[in-house]
C-alpha positions in Angstrom: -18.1 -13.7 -18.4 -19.7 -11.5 -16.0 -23.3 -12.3 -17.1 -22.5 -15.9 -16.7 -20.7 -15.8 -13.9 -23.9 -14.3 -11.5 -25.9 -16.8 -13.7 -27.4 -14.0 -15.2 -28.1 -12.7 -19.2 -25.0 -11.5 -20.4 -26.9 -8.0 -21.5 -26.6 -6.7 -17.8 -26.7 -2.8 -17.3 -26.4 -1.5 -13.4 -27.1 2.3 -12.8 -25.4 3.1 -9.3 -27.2 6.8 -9.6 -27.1 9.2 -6.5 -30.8 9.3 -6.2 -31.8 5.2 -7.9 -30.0 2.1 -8.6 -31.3 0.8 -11.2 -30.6 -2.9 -12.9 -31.8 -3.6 -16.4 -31.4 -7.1 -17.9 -31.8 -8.1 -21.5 -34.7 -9.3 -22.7 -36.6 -8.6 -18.7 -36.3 -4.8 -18.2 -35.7 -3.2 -15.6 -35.7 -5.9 -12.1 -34.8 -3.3 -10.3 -35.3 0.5 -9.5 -35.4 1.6 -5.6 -33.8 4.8 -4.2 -30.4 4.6 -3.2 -30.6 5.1 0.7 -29.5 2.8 3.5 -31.1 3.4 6.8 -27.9 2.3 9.4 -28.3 1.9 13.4 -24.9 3.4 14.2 -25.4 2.4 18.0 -26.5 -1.9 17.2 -24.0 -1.5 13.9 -26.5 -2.7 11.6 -28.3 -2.2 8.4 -31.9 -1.6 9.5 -33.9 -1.0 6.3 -32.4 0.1 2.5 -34.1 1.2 -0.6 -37.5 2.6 -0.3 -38.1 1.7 3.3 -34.9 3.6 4.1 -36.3 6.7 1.9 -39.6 6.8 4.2 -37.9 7.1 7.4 -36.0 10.0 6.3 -36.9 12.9 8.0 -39.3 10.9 11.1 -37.0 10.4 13.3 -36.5 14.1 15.1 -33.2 12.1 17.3 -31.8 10.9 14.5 -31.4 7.2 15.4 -34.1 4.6 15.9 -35.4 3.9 19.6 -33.5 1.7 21.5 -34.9 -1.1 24.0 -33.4 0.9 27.1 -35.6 4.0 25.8 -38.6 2.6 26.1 -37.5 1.1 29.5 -37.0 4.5 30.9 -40.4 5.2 30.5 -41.6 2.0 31.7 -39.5 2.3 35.0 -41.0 6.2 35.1 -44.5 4.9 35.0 -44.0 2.6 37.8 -42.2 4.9 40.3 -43.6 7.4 42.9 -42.9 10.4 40.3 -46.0 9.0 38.2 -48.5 9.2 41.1 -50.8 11.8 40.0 -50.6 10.7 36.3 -53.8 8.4 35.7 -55.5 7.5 32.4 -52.6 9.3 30.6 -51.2 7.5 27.2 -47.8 7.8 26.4 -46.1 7.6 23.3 -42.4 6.6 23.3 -41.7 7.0 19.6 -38.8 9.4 20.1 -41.0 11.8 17.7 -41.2 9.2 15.4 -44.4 10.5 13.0 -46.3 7.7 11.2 
């Protein structure tokens, strides 16, 4: 019932592992094997990447949170105000320590 009821092979086998989830299906293989990690934006409440695009960002954001539109703003209103006079030719990069 379960196979037919996703529309799928009834020889369905789902590995919700700690590190992978894996999906194997009769007669296909395995459709699907990414790491089991969920990048969430606690601040926007969303799901912003999950499975091996969540995986690479571990670890590159130094904050802990992905940049926010009034972050870069601050450095855009910095760059315009008197306190930025004597910074010329200078190239900022607002990545919150993001490494790439």
């Amino acid at each position: 019932m379960f196979g037919r009821f996703l529309g799928l092979a009834a020889d369905l086998a789902i590995d919700l592992g700690t590190a992978n989830t894996c999906v194997f299906v009769s007669g296909r293989g395995i459709v699907l094997n990414e790491p089991s990690v969920v990048a969430f934006n606690t601040a926007l409440n969303r799901i912003e990447a999950v499975g091996s695009k969540a995986r690479d960002m571990i670890g590159r954001t130094p904050l802990g949170r992905i940049g926010q539109p009034k972050d870069l703003a601050r450095a855009a209103v910095f760059f315009a105000s008197d306190d930025a006079a004597w910074v010329t030719g200078e190239r900022l990069t607002a990545s919150g320590g993001l490494r790439t």
